[in-house]
N, C-alpha and C positions, 0 to 999 in steps of 0.2 A: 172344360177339364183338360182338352190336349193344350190349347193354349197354356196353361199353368202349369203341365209336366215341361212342356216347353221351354217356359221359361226357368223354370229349376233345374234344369241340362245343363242351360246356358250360364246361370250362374254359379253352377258345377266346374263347367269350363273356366269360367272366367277368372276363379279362383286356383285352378292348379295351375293354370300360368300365369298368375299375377309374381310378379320376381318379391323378394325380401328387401328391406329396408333397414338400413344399420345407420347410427351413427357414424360420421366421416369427419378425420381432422388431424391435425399433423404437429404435437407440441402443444394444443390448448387444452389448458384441465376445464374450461367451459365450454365444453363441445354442445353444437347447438347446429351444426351443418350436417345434413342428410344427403343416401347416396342410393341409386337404387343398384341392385347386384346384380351383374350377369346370370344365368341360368345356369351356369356351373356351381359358382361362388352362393352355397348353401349356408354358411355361417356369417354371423357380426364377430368381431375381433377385438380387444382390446388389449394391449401392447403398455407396458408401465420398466423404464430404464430408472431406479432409483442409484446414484453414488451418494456414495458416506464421503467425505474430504474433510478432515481435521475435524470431528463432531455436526459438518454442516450435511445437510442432506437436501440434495437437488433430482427433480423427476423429470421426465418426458413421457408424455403420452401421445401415442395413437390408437385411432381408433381405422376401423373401415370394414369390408367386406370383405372375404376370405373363404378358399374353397373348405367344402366339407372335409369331415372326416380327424380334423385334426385335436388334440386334445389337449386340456389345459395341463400347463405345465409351470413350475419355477426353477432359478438356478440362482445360487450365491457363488461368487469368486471373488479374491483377490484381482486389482489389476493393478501394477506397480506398491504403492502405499493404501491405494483408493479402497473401499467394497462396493463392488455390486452389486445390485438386487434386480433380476429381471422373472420378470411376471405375463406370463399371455393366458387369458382368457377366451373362451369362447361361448355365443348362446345362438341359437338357432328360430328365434322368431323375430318378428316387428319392431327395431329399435330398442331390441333388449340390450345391449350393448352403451343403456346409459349410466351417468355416474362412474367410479371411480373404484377399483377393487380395494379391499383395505389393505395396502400395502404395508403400512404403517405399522398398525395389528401383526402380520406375519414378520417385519424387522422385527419388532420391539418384541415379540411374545415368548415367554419366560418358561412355561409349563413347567414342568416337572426337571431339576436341574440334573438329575441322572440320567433321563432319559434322551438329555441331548450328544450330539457325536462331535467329535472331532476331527475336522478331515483335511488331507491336505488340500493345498489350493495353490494354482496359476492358470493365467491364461497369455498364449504366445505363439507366437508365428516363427519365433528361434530356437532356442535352447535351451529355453528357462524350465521344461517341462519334463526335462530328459534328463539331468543333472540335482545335485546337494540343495537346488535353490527354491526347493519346495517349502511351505509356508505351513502353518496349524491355522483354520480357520473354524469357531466354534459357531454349528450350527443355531438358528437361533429359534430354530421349534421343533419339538419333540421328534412329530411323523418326518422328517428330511434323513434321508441316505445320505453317504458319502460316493459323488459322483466321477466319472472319468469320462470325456467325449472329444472323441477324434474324428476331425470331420476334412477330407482333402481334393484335390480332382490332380487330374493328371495333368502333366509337364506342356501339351501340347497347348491345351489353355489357359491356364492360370500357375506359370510357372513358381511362383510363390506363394500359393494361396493354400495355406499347410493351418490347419488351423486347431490346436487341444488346447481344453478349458477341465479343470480339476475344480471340485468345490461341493456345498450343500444343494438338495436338490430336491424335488417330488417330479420324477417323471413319469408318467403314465407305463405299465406295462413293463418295468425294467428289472423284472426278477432274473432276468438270464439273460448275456449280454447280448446284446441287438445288434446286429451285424449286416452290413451288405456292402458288396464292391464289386465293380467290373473294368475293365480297360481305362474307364476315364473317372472313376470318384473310388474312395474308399469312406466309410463310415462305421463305426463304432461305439458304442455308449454300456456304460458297463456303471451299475449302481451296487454298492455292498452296505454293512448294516454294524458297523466295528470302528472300532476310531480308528483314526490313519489310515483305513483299509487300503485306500484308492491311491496305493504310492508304485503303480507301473510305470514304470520308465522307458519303454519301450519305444523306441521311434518306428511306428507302422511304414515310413515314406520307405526310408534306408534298410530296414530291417523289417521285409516284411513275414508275415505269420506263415508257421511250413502249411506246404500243401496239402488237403486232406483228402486226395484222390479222384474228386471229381471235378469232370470240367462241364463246363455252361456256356451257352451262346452268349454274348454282351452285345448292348450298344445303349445310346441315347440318343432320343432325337425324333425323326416320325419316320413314316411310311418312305418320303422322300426322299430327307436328307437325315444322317445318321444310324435309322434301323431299317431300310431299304435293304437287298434280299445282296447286294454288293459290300454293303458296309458292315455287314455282320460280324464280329470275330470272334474267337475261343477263347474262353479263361479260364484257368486252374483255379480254384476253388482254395482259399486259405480259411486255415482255423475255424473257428464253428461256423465257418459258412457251407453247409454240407446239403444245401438243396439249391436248385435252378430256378429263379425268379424272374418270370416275365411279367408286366403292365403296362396297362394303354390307361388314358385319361386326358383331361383337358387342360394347358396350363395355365396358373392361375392368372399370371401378368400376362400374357400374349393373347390368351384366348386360343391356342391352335391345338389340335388334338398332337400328344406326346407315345412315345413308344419306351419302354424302359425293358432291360433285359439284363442279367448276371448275376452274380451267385449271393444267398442271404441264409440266416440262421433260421432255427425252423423258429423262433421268439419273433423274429421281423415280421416274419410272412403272417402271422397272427397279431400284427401290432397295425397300427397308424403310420409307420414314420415314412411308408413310402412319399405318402400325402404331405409329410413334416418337411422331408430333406428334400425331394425335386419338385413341389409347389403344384401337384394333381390334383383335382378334382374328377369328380364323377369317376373316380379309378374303378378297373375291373382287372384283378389282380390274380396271379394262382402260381404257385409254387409245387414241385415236383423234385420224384428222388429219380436220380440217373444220369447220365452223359447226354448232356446234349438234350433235355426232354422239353427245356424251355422254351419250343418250336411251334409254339400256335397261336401266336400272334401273327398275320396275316396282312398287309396291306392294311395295319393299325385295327384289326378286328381280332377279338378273342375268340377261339374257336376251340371250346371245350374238349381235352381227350377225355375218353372211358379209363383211361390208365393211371388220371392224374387225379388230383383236386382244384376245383376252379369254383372260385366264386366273387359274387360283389365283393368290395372290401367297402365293410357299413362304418359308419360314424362311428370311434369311440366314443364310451360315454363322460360325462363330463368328469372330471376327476382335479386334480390341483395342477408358449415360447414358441410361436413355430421356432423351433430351435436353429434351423438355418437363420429365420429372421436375427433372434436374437443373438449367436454367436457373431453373426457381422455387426448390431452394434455394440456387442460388449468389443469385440476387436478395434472397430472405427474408436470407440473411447481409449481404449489403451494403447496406440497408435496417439492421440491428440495429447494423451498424457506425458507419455515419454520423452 
């Protein structure tokens, strides 16, 4: 009998660390190559870039491994004459990440002709987004918002890398607009439910949002280099960013534990997108009200206050892009188009 409890231990073990197995592939709609995942990277991913170009419609898929937490999502835009349809899925056991989502079915699907919106639409790294040269793009199913998503990092790295996309959308969580920024990125996503709604014009770079009185530690980066207790700095808190956001977690492509720190809506801090926009896994995330409160991250260890709220940040559940992903290749496309 002990040899048998013994051996059902072991296969107890055996199994919480046996890693996850996704489909892996890069452009083939017969994916048939497998990968196994790091111990971070909790989900399969499935990734679908359709353009429309003069009635023709061309896709790209990828597939692979991807850290938890992030949820599915789509976005439709304009990109010069083109439309794009970008699609991310996510499933979280054995190669469920096979076959093909029906992308098809969400272009083409018709529902109820009232219940669709009309929204503006661009996507651009210039001007196009901030001026008259905004576009009507008619949703093409029912449940899609009219979306708005700015997403940028600071001058020091990516001196051009300014990036708003307007369009149809289902984004997980986006009843109130989702906000986070500190010294080096700014990010915002804002969905409404009206035709045209989503016609702000507002350049966040140049024009940024007034300040709402509180400030917050920032940085990106780890223990070492970027949130080390020397590279910390202060940020004034703009627009509905009115609480202090600190997380630690793993990156998804490097594998090394990350530090994240500065200010987010209190919608963020109950959403995914930490895991969406800087590529965390296994995050352990907590937001607080006050100057300065976002201080207990430690040498990359979260060390809960009594004063605050701290907790895991668990997997969304599944719902209808890592969106970082996808806005670089909607941009990489509209960029090759131009």
């Amino acid at each position: 009998m002990r040899c048998v409890w013994i051996g059902f231990l072991l296969s107890l073990a055996v199994a919480h660390v046996a890693s996850l197995e996704c489909y892996s592939c890069d452009g083939d709609r017969d994916c048939q190559e497998t990968e196994t995942c790091a111990e971070y990277q909790e989900q399969c991913r499935t990734t679908i870039m359709s353009i429309l170009v003069r009635s023709r419609l061309s896709s790209y898929i990828r597939k692979g491994c991807d850290v938890g937490g992030k949820p599915n999502n789509s976005l439709t835009h304009f990109s010069g004459k083109d439309v794009v349809f970008l699609v991310e899925e996510h499933c979280d056991t054995d190669l469920c990440n096979r076959g093909i989502p029906p992308v098809m079915s969400t272009i083409t699907a018709r529902g109820h002709h009232r219940s669709r919106l009309d929204c503006n639409s661009c996507a651009s790294s210039a001007e196009t987004c901030f001026n008259t040269t905004l576009v009507p793009l008619r949703c093409t199913h029912p449940g899609e918002s009219c979306v708005d998503i700015t997403s940028f990092t600071g001058p020091k790295e990516f001196p051009a890398d300014e990036q708003r996309i307007k369009g149809c959308g289902q984004l997980s969580q986006c009843q109130e607009p989702l906000g986070f920024h500190n010294l080096d990125s700014f990010h915002l996503i804002k969905c409404c439910n009206t035709s045209r709604c989503n016609d702000d014009r507002q350049d966040y770079k140049n024009t940024p949002l007034p300040w709402n009185g509180v400030t917050c530690f920032s940085c990106e980066g780890n223990a070492t280099h970027g949130c080390s207790p020397e590279s910390i700095s202060k940020v004034q808190c703009q627009g509905p960013m009115t609480q202090c956001l600190e997380a630690s977690g793993i990156h998804g492509i490097s594998g090394e534990n990350a530090v994240l720190k500065g200010c987010a809506s209190p919608s963020w801090c109950d959403s995914p997108y930490t895991s969406v926009y800087k590529n965390l896994g296994a995050v352990h995330s907590r937001c607080c009200t006050g100057d300065f409160c976002n201080n207990q991250i430690v040498d990359g260890t979260l060390r809960p206050s009594p004063r605050s709220r701290a907790s895991h940040e668990a997997p969304a559940p599944l719902t209808l892009l890592s969106t970082s992903l996808l806005l670089a290749m909607a941009f990489l496309m509209s960029s090759e188009s131009s």
